[in-house]
C-alpha positions as CSV (number, residue, x, y, z in Angstrom):
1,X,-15.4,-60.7,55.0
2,X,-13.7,-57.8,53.3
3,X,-10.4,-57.6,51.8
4,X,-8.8,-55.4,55.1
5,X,-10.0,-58.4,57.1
6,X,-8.6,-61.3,55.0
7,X,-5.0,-59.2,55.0
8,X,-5.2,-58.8,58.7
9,X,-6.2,-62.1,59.0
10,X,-2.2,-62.9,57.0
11,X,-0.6,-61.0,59.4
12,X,1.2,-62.8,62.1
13,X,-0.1,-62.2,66.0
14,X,3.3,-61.7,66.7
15,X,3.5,-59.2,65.3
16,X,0.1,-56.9,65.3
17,X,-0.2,-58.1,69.4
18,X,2.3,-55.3,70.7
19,X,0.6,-52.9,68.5
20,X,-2.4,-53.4,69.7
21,X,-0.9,-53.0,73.1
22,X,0.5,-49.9,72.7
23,X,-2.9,-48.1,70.6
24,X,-5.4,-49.5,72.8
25,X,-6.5,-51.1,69.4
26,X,-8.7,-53.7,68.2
27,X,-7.6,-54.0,64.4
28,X,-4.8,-53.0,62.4
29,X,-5.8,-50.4,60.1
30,X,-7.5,-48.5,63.5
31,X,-3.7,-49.4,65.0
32,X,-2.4,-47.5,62.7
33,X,-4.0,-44.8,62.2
34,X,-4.1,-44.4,65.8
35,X,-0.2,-45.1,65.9
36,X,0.4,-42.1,63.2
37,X,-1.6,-40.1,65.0
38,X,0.1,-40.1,68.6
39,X,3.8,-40.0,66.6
40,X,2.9,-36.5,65.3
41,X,4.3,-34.6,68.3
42,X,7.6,-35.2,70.3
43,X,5.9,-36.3,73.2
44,X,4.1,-39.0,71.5
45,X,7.0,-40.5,69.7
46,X,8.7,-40.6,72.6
47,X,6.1,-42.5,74.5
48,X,6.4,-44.9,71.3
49,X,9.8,-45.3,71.4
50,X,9.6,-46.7,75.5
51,X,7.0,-48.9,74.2
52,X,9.6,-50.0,71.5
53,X,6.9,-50.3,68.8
54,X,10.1,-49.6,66.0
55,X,10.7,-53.3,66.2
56,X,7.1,-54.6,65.3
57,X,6.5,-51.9,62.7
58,X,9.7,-53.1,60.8
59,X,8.4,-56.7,61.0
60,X,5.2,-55.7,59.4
61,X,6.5,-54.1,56.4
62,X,8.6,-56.9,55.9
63,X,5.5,-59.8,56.2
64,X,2.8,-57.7,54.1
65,X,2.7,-58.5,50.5
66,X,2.2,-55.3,48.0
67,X,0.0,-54.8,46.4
68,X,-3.3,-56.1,48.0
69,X,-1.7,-54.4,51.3
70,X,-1.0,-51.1,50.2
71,X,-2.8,-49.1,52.8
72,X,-1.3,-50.8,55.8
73,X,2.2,-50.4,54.4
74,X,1.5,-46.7,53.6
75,X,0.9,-46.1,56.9
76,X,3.3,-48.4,58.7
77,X,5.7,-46.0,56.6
78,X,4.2,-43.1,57.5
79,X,4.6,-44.6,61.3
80,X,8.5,-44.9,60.8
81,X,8.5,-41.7,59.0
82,X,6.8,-39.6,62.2
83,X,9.0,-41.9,64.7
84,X,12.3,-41.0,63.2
85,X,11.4,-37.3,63.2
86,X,14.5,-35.8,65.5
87,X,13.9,-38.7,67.9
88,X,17.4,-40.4,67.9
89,X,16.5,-43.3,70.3
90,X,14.0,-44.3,67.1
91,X,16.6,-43.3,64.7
92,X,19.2,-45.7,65.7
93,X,17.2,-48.8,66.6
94,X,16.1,-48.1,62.6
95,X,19.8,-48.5,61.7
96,X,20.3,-51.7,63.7
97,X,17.5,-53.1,63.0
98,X,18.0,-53.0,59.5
99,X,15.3,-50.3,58.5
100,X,17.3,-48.8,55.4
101,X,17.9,-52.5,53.8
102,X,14.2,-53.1,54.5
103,X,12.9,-49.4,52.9
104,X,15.6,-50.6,49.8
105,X,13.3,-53.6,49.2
106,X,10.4,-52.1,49.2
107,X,11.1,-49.4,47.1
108,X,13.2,-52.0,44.7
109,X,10.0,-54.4,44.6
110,X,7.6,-51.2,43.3
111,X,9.9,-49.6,41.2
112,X,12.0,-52.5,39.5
113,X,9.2,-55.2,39.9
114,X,5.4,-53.6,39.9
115,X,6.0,-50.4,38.4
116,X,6.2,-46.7,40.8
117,X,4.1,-46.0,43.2
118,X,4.6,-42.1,43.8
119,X,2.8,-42.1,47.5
120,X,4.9,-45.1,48.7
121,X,8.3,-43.9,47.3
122,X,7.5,-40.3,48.7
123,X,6.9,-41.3,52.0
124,X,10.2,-44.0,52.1
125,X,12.2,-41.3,50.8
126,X,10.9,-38.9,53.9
127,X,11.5,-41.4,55.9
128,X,15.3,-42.1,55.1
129,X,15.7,-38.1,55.0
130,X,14.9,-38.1,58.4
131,X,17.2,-40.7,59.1
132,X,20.4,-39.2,57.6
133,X,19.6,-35.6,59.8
134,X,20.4,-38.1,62.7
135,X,24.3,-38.1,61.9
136,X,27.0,-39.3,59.7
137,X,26.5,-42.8,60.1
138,X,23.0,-42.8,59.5
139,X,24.1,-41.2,56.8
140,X,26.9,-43.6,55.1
141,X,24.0,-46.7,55.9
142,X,21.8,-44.5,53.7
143,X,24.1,-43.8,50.9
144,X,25.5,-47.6,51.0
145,X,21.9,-49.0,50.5
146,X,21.2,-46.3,47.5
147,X,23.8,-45.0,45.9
148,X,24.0,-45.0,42.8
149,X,21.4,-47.4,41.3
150,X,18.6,-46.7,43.1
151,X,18.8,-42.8,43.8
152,X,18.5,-43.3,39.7
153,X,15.8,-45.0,39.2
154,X,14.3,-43.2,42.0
155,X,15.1,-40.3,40.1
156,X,13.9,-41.2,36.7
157,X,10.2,-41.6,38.2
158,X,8.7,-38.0,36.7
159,X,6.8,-36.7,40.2
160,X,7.6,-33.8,42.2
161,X,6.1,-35.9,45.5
162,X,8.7,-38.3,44.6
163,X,11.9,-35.8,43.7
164,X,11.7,-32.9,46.6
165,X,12.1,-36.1,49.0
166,X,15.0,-37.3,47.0
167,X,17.3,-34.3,47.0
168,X,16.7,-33.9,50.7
169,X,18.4,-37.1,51.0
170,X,21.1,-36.3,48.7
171,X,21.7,-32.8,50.2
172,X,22.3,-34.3,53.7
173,X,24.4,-37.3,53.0
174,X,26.6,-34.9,50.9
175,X,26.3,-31.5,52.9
176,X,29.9,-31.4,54.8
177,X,30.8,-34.8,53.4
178,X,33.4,-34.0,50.3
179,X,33.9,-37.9,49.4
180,X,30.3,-38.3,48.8
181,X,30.0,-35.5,46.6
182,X,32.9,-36.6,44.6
183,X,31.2,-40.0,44.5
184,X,28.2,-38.1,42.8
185,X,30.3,-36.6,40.3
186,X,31.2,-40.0,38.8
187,X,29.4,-41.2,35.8
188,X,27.0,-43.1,37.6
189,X,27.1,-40.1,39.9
190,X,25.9,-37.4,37.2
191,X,23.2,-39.3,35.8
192,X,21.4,-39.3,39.1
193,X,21.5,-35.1,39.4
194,X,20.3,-35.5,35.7
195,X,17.8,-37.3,36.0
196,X,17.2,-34.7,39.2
197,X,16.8,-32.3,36.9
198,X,14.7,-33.6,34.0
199,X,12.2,-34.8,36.4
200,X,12.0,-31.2,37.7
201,X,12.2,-29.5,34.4
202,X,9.1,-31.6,33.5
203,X,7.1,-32.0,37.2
204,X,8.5,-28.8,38.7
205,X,9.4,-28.6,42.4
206,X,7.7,-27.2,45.6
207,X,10.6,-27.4,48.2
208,X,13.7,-25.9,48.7
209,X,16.0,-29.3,48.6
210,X,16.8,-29.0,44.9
211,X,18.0,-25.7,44.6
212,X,20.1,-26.1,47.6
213,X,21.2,-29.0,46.0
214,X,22.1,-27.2,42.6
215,X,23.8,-23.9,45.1
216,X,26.0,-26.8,46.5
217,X,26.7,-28.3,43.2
218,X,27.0,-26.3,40.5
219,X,28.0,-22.9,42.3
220,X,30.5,-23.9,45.4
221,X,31.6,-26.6,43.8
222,X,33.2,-27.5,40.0
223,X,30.8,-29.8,39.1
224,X,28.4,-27.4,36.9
225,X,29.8,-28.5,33.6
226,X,30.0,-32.2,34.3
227,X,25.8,-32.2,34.7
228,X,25.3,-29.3,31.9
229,X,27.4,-31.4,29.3
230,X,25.7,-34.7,30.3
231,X,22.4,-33.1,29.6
232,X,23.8,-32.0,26.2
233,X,24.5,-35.7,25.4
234,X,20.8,-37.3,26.5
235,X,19.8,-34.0,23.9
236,X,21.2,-35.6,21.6
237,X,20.6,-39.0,22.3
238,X,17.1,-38.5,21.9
239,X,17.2,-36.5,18.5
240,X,18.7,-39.6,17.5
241,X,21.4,-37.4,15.8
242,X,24.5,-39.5,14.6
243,X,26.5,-35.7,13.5
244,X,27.0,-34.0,16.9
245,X,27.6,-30.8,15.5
246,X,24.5,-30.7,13.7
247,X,22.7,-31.2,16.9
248,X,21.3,-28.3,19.3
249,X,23.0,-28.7,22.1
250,X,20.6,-26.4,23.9
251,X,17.6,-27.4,25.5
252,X,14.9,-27.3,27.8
253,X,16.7,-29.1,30.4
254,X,19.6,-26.4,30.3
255,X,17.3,-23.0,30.2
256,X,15.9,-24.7,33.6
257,X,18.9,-25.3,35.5
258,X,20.3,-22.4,34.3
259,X,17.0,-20.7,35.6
260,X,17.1,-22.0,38.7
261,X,20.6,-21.1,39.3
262,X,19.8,-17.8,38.0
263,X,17.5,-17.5,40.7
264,X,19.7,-18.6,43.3
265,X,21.7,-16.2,42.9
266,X,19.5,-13.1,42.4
267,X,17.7,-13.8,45.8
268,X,20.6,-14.5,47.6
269,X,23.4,-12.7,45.9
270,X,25.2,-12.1,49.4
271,X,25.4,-15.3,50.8
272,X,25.7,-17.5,47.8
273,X,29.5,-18.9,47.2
274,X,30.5,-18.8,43.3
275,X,33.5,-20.4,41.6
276,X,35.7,-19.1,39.3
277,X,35.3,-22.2,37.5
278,X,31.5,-21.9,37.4
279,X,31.4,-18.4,36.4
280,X,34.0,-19.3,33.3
281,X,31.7,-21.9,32.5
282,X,28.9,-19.5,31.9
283,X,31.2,-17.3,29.8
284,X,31.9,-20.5,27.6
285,X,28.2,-21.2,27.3
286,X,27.6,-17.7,26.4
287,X,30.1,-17.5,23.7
288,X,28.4,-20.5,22.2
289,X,24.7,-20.2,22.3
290,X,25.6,-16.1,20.4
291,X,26.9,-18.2,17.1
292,X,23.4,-20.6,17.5
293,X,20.8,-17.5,18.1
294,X,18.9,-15.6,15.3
295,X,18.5,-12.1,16.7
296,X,16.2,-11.3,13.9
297,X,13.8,-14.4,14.9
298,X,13.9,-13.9,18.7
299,X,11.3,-13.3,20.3
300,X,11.5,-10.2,22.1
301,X,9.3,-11.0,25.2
302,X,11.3,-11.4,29.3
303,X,12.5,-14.7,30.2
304,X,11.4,-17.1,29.7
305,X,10.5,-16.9,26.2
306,X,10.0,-20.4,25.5
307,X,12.5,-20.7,23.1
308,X,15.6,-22.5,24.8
309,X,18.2,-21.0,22.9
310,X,17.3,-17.8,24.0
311,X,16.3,-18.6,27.2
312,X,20.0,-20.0,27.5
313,X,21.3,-16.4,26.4
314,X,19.3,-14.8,28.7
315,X,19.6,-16.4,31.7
316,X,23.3,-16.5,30.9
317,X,23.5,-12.6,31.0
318,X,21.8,-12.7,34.2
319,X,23.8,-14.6,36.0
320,X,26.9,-13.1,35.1
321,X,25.4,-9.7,35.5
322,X,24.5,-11.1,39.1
323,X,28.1,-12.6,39.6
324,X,29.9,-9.5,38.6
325,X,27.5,-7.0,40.9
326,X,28.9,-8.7,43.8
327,X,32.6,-9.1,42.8
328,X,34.5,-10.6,45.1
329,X,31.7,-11.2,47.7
330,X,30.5,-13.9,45.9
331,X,34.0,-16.0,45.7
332,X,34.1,-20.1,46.8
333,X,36.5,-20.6,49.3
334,X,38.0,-23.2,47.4
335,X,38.6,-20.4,44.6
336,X,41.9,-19.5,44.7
337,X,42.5,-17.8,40.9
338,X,41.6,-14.7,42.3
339,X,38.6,-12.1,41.7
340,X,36.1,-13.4,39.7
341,X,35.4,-10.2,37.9
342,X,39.2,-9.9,36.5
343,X,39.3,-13.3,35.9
344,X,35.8,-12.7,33.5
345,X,37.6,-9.3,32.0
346,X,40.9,-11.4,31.1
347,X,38.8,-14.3,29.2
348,X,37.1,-11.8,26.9
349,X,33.9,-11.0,28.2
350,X,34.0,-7.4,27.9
351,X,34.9,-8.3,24.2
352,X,32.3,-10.8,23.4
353,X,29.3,-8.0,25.3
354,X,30.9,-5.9,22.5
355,X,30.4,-8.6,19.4
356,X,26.5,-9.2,21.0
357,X,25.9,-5.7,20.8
358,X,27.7,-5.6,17.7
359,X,25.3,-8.5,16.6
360,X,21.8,-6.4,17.6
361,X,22.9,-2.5,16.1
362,X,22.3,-3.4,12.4
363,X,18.1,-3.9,13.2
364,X,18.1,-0.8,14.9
365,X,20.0,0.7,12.2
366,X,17.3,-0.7,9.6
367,X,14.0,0.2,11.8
368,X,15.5,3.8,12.3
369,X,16.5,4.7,8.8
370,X,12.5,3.0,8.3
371,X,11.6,5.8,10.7
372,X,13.4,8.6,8.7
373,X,11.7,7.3,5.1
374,X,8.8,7.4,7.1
375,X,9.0,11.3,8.2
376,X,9.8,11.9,5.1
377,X,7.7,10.8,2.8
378,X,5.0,12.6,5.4
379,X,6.6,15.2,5.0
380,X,6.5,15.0,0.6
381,X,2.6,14.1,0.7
382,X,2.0,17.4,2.8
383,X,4.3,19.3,0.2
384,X,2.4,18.0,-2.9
385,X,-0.7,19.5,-1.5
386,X,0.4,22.9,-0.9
387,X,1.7,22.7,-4.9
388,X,-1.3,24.4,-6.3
389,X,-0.9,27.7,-4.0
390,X,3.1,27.7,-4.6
391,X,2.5,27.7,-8.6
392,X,-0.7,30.1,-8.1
393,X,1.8,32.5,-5.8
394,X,5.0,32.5,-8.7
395,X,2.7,33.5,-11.3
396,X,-0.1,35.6,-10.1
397,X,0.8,39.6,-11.0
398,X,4.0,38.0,-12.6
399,X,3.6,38.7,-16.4
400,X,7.2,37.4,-17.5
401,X,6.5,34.3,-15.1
402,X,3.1,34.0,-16.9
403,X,4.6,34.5,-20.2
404,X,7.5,31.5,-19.9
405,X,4.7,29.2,-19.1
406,X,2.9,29.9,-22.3
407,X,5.8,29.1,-23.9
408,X,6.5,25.3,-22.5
409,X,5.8,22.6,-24.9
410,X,5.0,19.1,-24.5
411,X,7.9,17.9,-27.0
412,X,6.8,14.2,-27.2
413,X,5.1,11.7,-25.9
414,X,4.7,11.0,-21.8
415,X,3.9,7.4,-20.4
416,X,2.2,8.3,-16.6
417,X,1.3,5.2,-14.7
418,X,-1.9,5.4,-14.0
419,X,-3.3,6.4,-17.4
420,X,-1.2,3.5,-19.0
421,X,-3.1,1.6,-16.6
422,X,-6.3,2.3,-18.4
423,X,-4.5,1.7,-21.6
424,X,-4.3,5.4,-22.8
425,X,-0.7,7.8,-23.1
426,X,-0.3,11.6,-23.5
427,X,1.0,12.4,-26.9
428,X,1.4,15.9,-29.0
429,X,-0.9,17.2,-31.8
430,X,1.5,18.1,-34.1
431,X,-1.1,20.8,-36.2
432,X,-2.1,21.9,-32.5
433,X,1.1,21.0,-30.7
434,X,-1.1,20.6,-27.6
435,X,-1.6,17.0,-25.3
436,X,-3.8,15.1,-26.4
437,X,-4.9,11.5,-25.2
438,X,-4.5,8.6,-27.1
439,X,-5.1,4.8,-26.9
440,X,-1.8,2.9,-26.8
């Protein structure tokens, strides 16, 4: 007997009977798969939710033991996933039935207890983002169950498949929900949306939920320096630096949020809303990452370069190019310190453009005065070769010209270069008074 027929043979009757029932099945894994496949469309979840088949699902994932059952509860979860997709009946019996709490152990027992599993934890974490579309108290269940510990370790696992399901969660149970979004702004809070964004720095990202994430963040709201700062100190916490002002307090992890929110706003400079209080924290980072970058060193390729320092620079310039284009366009609602572009003026950027470009004139200074030697020394090697004609032209028909030169002397001895080189020197006969060479 195989090892699917020894696990189905652990399951209670109970519980796969009303399965089989409603799949016209005769084991569990073809239960299942035949289950997943009618929840796909809306009719077929709603045929599943008449033949309340929420209930039995739950019990399953509860009874089966991970890992030797890992493909049953991949797709029981893929099951709760498809029913729970807009289909409210489904939605709620998951709350009162206890779904999140169950979905929280699961997720605790791989993460915490056998180590992650990227396909499970993907599919819970699609699963409770479908739940908290259903309303705001899907949504407070969902946050209770998760917030803060377990968004955070959820966050820490390094997989795209695990991360774009993650923000979709966070997005909704904080998108119109001010409390909650304070509540992610507490020290617990921003390690989670750091965690967010070294896990994308390093695994990258394929849907949209983290940068509407970061917009909501780091542009609307005043959070953008609480997250930037934190990723300073786990910089230097992992350069194991005891002096903080010795450490680089620019890396990787910043020249990709600020990417990303450089981004942000080019593609949607219109309908992006931007804080006074983010943009002046872009001037601040600005002002600081000038005194850190070697202009000289740089590397002179477009963003990104790969270095982060001037990555940091760069994508800095961008963004408050980007803010300034739109002006007042761009302004939170909460903002309330009036236009943003003033507000820049009044904090000195105009004055610190004018230091940066203060900072770049003196190489182009040095490569065009290497120009100019260049020209001219050019234009001396094409003058020493006409020298022959010019003397040939002064004295030919010129008898006084011809008789000065007669008359020139060599009045002592003359070192030249090259014929010191071979160890010889010009030096005057004195019975002849004419050159003569001589070994030195």
């Amino acid at each position: 007997m195989d090892a699917g027929k020894l696990l189905e043979l652990c399951v209670p009757d109970y519980l796969v009977e009303p399965l089989l029932v409603a799949s016209d099945s005769s084991t569990l894994d073809k239960v299942l798969v035949r289950l997943v496949e009618i929840s796909k469309t809306p009719d077929g979840r709603s045929v599943l939710a008449s033949k309340n088949v929420m209930i039995p699902i739950l019990n399953l994932c509860q009874s089966l033991c991970y890992p030797p059952s890992r493909h049953f509860l991949l797709l029981s979860l893929k099951l709760l996933r498809n029913l729970c997709a807009g289909e409210l009946d489904n939605q709620n019996l998951f709350i009162e039935q206890t779904g999140v709490g169950i979905v929280s152990s699961i997720i605790n027992s791989l993460v915490l207890a056998s180590g992650s599993d990227n396909e499970i934890i993907c599919m819970s974490m699609q699963l409770l983002g479908n739940i908290s579309l259903a309303g705001e108290e899907h949504q407070r269940v969902v946050w209770l169950h998760f917030f803060p510990l377990e968004f955070l370790e959820i966050a820490k696992v390094r997989s795209k498949e695990t991360c774009d399901p993650l923000c979709m969660v966070i997005y909704t149970c904080c998108e119109g929900n001010d409390e909650r979004l304070v509540e992610l702004f507490t020290d617990q809070g921003v390690h989670v949306v750091v965690e967010i964004i070294r896990t994308a720095a390093v695994a990258g990202f394929k849907e949209d939920w983290l940068t509407l994430l970061l917009s909501r963040i780091c542009l609307d709201k005043s959070y953008f320096s609480p997250v930037f700062s934190e990723l300073s100190l786990v910089s230097a916490a992992e350069n194991h630096d005891d002096d903080m002002s010795r450490v680089n307090h620019f890396g990787g992890e910043h020249a990709f949020l600020l990417s990303i929110l450089s981004k942000i706003l080019n593609k949607q400079i219109v309908d992006v809303a931007v804080s006074s209080y983010f943009a002046l924290s872009i001037l601040g980072i600005l002002r600081n990452v000038i005194g850190i970058v070697d202009f000289v060193e740089a590397p002179k390729s477009g963003l990104p370069t790969g270095l982060a320092v001037v990555d940091v620079l760069g994508y800095s310039l961008t963004i408050l190019r980007d803010v300034c284009a739109c002006g007042g366009a761009t302004e939170s609602k909460e903002d309330v310190s009036g236009g943003i572009v003033g507000t820049l003026i009044s904090c000195g950027l105009i004055e610190l453009l004018l230091s940066l470009l203060r900072d770049l004139e003196p190489p182009m200074i040095i490569r065009k005065t290497m120009r100019q030697i260049e020209n001219q020394e050019v234009i001396t090697s094409s003058s020493s070769k006409h020298c022959p004609y010019k003397v040939r032209n002064i004295l030919e028909g010129n008898i006084e010209n011809q008789q000065v030169i007669a008359n020139l002397e060599l009045q002592g001895s003359v070192d030249v270069p090259e014929i010191a080189h071979l160890g010889l020197r010009v030096q005057v006969d004195p019975e002849t008074r004419r050159a003569k060479l001589v070994n030195v």
